[in-house]
PDB file of N, CA, C and O in Angstrom:
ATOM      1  N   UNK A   1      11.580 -13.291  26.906  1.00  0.00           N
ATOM      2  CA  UNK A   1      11.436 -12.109  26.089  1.00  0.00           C
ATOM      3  C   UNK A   1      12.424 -12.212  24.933  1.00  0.00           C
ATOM      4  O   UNK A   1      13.477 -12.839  25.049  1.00  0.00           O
ATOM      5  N   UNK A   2      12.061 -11.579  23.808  1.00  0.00           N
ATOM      6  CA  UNK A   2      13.171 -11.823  22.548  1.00  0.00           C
ATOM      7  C   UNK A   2      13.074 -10.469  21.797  1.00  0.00           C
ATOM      8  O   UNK A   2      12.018 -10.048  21.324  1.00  0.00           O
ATOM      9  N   UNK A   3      13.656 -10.153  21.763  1.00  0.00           N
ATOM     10  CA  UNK A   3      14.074  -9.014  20.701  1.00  0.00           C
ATOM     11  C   UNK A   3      14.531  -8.920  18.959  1.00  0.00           C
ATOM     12  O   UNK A   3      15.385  -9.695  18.528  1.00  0.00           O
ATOM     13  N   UNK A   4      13.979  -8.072  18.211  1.00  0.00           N
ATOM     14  CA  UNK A   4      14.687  -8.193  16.876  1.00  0.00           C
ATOM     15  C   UNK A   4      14.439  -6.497  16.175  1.00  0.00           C
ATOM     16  O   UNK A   4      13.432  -5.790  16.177  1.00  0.00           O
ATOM     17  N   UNK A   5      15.712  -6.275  15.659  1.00  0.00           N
ATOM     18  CA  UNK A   5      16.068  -5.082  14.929  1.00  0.00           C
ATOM     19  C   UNK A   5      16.019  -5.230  13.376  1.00  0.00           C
ATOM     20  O   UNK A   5      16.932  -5.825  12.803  1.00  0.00           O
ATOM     21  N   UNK A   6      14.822  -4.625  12.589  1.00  0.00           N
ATOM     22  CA  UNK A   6      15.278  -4.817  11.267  1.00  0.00           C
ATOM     23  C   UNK A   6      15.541  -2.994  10.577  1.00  0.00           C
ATOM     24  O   UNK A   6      15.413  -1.930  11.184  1.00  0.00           O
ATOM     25  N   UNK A   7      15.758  -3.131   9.781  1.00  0.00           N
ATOM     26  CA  UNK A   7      16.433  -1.887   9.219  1.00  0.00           C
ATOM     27  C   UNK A   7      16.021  -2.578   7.494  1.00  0.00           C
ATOM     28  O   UNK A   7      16.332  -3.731   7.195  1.00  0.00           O
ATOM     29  N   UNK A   8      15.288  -1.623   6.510  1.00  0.00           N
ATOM     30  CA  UNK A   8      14.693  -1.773   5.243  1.00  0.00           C
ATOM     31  C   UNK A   8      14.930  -0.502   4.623  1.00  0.00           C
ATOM     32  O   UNK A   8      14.679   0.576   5.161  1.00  0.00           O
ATOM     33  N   UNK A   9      15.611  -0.711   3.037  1.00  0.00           N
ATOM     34  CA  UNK A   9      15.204   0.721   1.978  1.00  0.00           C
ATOM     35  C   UNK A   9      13.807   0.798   1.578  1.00  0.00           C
ATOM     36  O   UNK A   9      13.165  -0.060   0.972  1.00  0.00           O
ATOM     37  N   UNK A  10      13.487   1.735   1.919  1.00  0.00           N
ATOM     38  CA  UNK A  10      11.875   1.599   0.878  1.00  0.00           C
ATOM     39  C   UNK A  10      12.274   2.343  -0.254  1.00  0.00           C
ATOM     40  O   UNK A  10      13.271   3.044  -0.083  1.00  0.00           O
ATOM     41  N   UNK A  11      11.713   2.365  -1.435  1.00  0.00           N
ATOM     42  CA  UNK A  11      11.308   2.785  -2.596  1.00  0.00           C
ATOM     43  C   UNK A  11      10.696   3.185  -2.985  1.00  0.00           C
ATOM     44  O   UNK A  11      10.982   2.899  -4.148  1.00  0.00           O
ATOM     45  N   UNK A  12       9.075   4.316  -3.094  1.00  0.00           N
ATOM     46  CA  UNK A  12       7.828   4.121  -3.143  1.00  0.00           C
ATOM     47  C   UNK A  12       7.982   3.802  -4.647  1.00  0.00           C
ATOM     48  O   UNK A  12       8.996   3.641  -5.327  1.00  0.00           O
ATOM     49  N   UNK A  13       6.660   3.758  -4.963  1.00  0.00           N
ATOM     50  CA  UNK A  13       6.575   3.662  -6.180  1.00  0.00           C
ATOM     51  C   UNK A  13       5.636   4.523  -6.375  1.00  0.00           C
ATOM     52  O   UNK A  13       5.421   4.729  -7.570  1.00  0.00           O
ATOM     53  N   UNK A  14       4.635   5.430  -5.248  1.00  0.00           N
ATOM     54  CA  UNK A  14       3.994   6.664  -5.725  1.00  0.00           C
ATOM     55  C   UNK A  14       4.392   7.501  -4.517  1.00  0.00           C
ATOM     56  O   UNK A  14       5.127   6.979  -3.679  1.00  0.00           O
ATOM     57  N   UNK A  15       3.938   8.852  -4.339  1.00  0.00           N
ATOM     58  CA  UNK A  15       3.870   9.845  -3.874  1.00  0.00           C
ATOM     59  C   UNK A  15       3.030   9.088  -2.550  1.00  0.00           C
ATOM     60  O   UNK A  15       2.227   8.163  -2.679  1.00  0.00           O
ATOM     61  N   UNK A  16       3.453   9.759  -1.210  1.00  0.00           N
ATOM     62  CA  UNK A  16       2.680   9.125  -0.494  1.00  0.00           C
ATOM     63  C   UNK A  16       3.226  10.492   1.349  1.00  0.00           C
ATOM     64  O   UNK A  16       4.042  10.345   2.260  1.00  0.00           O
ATOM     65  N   UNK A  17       2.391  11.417   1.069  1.00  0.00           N
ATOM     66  CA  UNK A  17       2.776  12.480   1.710  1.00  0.00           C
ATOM     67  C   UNK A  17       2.512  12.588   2.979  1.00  0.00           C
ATOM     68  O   UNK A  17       3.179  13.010   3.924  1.00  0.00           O
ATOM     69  N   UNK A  18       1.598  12.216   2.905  1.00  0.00           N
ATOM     70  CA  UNK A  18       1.006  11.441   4.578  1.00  0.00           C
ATOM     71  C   UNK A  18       1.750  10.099   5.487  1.00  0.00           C
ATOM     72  O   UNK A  18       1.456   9.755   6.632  1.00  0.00           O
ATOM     73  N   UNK A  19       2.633   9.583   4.713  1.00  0.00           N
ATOM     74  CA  UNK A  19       3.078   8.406   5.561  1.00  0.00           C
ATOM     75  C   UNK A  19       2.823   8.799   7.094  1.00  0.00           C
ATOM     76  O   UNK A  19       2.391   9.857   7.550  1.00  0.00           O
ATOM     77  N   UNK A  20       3.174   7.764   7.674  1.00  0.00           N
ATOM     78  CA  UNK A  20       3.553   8.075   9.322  1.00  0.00           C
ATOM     79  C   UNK A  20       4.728   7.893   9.676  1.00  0.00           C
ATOM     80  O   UNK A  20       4.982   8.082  10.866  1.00  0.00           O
ATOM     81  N   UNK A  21       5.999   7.395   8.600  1.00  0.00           N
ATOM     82  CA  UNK A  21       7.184   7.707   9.594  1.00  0.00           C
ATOM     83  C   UNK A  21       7.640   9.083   8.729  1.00  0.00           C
ATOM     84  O   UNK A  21       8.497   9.843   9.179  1.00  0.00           O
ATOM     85  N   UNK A  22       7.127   9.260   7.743  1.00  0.00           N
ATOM     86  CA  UNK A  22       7.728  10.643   6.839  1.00  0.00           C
ATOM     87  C   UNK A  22       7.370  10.480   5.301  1.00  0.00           C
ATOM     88  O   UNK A  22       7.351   9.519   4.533  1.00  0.00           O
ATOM     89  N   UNK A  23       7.122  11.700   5.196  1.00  0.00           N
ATOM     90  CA  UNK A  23       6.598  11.697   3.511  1.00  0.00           C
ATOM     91  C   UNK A  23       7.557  11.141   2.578  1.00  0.00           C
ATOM     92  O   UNK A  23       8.754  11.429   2.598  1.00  0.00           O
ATOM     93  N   UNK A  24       6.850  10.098   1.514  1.00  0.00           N
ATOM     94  CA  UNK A  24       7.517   9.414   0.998  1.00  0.00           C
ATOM     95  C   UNK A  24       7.425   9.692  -0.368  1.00  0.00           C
ATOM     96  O   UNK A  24       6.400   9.545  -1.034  1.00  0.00           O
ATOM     97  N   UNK A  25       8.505  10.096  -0.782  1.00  0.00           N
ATOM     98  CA  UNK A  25       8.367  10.549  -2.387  1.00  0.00           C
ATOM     99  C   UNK A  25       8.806   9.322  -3.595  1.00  0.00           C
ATOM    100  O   UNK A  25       9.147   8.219  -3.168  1.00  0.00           O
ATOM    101  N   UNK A  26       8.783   9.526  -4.831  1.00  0.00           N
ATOM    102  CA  UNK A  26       8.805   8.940  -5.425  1.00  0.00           C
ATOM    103  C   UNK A  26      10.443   9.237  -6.247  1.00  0.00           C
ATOM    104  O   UNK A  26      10.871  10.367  -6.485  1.00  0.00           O
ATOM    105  N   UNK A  27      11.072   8.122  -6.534  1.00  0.00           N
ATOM    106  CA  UNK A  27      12.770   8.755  -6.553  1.00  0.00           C
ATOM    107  C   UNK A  27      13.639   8.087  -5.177  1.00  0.00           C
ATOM    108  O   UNK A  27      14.582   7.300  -5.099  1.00  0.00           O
ATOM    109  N   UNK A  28      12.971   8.683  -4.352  1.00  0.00           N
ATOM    110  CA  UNK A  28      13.547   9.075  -3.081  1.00  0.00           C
ATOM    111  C   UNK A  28      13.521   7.939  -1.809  1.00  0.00           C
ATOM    112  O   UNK A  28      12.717   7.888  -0.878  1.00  0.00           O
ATOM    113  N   UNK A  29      14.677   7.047  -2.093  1.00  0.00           N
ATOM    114  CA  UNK A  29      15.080   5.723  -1.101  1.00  0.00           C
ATOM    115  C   UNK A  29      15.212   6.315   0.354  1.00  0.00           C
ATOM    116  O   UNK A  29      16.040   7.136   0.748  1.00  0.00           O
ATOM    117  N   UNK A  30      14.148   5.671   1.093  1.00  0.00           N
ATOM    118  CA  UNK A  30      14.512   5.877   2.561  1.00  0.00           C
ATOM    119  C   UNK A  30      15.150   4.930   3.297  1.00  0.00           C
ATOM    120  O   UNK A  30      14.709   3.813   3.026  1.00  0.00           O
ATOM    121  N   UNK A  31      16.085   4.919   4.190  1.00  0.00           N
ATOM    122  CA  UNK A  31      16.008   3.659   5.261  1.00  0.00           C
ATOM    123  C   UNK A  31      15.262   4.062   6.619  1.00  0.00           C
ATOM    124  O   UNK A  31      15.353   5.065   7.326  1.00  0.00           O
ATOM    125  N   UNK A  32      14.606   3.075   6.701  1.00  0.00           N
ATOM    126  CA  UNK A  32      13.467   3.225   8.403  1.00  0.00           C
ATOM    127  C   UNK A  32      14.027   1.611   9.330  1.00  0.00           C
ATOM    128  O   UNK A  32      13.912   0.466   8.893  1.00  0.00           O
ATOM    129  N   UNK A  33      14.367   1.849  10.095  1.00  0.00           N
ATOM    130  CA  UNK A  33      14.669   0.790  11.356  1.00  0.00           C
ATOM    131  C   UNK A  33      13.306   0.860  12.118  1.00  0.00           C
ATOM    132  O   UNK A  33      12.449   1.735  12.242  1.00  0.00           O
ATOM    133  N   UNK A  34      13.456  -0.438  12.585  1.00  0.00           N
ATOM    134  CA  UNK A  34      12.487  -0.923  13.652  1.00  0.00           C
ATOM    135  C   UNK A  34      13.083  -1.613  14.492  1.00  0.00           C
ATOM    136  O   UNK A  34      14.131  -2.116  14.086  1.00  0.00           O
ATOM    137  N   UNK A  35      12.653  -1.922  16.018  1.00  0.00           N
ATOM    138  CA  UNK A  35      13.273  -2.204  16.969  1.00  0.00           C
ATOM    139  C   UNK A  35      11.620  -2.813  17.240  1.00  0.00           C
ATOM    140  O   UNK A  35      10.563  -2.202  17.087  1.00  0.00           O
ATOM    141  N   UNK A  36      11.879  -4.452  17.762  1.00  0.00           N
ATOM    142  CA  UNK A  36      10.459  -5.215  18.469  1.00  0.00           C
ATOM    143  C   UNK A  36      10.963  -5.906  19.297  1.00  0.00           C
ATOM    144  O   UNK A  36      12.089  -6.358  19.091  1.00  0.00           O
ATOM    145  N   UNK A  37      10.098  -6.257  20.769  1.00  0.00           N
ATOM    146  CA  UNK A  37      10.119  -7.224  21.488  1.00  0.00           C
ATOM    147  C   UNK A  37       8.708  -7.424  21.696  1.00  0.00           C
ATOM    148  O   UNK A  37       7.736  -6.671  21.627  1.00  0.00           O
ATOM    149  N   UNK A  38       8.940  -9.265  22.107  1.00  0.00           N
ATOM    150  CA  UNK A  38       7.947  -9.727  22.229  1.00  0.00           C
ATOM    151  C   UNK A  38       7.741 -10.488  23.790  1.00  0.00           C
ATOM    152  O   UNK A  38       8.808 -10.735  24.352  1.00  0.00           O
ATOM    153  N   UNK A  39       6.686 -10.816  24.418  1.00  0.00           N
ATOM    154  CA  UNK A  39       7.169 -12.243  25.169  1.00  0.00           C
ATOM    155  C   UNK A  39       5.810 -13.185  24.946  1.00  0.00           C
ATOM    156  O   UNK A  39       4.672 -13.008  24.510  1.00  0.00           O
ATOM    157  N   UNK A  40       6.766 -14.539  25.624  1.00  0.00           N
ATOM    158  CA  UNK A  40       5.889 -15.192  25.242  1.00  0.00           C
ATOM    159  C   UNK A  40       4.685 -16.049  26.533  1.00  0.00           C
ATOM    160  O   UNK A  40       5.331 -15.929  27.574  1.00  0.00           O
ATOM    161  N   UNK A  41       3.766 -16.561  26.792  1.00  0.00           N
ATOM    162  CA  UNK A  41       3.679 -17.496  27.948  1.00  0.00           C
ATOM    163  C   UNK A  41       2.869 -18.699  27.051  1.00  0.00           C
ATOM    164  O   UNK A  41       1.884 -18.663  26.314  1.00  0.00           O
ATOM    165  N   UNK A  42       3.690 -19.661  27.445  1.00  0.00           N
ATOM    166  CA  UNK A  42       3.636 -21.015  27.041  1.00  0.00           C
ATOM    167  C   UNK A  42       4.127 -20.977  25.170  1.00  0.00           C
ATOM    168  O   UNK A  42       5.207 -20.754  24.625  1.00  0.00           O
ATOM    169  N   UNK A  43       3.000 -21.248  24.722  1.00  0.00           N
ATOM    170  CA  UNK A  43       3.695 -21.328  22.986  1.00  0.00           C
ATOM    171  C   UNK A  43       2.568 -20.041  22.265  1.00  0.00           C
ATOM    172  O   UNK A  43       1.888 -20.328  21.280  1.00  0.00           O
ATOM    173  N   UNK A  44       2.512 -18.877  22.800  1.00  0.00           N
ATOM    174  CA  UNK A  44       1.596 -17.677  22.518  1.00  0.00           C
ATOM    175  C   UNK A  44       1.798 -16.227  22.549  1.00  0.00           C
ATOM    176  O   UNK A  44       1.444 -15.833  23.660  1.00  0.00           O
ATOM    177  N   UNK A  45       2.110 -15.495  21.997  1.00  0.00           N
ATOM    178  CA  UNK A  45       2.633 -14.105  22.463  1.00  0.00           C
ATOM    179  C   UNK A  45       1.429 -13.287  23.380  1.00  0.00           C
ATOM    180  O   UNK A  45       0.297 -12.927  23.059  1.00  0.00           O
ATOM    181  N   UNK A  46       2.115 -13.172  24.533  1.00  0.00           N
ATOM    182  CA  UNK A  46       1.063 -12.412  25.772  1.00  0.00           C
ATOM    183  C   UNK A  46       1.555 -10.694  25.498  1.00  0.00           C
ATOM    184  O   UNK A  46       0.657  -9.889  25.745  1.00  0.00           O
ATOM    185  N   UNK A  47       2.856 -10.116  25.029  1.00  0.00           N
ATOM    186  CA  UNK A  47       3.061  -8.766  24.719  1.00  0.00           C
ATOM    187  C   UNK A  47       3.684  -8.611  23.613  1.00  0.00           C
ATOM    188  O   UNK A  47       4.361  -9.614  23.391  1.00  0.00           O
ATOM    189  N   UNK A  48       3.816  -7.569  22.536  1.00  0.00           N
ATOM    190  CA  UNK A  48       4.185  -6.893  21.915  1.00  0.00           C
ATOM    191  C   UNK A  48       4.774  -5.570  21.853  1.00  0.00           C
ATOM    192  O   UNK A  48       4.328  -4.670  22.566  1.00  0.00           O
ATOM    193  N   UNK A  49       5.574  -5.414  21.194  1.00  0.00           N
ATOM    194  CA  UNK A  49       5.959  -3.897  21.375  1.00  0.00           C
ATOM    195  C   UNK A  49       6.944  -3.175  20.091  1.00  0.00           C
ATOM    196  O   UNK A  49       8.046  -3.692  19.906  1.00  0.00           O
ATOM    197  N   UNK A  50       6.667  -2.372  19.500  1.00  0.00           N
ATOM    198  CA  UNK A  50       6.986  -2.183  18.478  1.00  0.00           C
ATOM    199  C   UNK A  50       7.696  -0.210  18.209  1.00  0.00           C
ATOM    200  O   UNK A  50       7.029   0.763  18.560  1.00  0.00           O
ATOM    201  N   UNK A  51       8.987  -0.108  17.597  1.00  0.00           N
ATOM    202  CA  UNK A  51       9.038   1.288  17.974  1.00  0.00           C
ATOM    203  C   UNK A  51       9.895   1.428  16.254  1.00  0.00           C
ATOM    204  O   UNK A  51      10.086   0.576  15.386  1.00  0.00           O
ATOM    205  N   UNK A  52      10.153   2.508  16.306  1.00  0.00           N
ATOM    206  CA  UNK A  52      10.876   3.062  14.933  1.00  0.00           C
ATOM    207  C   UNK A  52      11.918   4.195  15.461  1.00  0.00           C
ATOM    208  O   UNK A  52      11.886   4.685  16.590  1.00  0.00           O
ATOM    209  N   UNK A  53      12.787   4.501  14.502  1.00  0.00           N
ATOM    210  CA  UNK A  53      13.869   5.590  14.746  1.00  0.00           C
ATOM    211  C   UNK A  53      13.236   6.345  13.298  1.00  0.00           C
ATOM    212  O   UNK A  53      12.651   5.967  12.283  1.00  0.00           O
ATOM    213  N   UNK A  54      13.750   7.685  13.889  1.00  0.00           N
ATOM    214  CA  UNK A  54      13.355   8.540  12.173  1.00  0.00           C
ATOM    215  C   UNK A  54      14.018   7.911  11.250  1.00  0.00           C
ATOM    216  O   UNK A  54      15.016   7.199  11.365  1.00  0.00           O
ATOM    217  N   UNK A  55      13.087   8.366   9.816  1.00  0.00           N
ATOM    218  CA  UNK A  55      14.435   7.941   8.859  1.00  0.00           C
ATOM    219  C   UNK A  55      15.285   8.580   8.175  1.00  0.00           C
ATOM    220  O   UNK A  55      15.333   9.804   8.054  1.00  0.00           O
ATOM    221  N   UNK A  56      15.924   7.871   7.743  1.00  0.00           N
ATOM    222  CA  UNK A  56      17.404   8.320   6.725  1.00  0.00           C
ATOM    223  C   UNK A  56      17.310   8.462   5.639  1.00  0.00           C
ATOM    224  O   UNK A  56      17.294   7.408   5.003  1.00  0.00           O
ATOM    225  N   UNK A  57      17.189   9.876   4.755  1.00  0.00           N
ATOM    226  CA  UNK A  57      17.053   9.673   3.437  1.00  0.00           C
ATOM    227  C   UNK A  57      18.608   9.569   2.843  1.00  0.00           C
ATOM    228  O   UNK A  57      19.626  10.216   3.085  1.00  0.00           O
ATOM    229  N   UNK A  58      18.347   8.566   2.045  1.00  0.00           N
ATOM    230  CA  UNK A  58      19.918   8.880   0.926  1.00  0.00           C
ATOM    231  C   UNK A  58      20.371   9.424  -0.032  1.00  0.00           C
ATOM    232  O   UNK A  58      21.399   9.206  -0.673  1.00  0.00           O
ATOM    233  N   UNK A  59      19.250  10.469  -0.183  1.00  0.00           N
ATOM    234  CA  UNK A  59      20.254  11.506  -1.425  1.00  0.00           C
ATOM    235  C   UNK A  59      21.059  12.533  -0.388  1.00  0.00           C
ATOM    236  O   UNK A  59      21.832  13.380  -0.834  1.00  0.00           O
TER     237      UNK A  59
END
């Protein structure tokens, strides 16, 4: 099994009110983390798993 944490600013570049981790405005830098594990059997991924933390706006 292997694990990896990434953490990204987004930027939009339009209005986008519907997102799914939170409405994303334009201006307005978010940071969103992700947390994944995977495993593998033989040289193939047999699971996935994928989660998010809310995000962080920075103004």
């Amino acid at each position: 099994m292997a694990f990896a944490r990434s953490q990204r600013m987004v930027r939009p570049e339009r209005d986008v009110p519907d997102h799914f981790l939170t409405p994303l405005v334009v201006g307005q830098e978010v940071t969103v983390c992700f947390f994944a594990s995977y495993e593998l059997r033989g040289d193939r991924i047999a699971a996935f798993r994928l989660a998010w933390w809310p995000p962080v706006s920075s103004d």
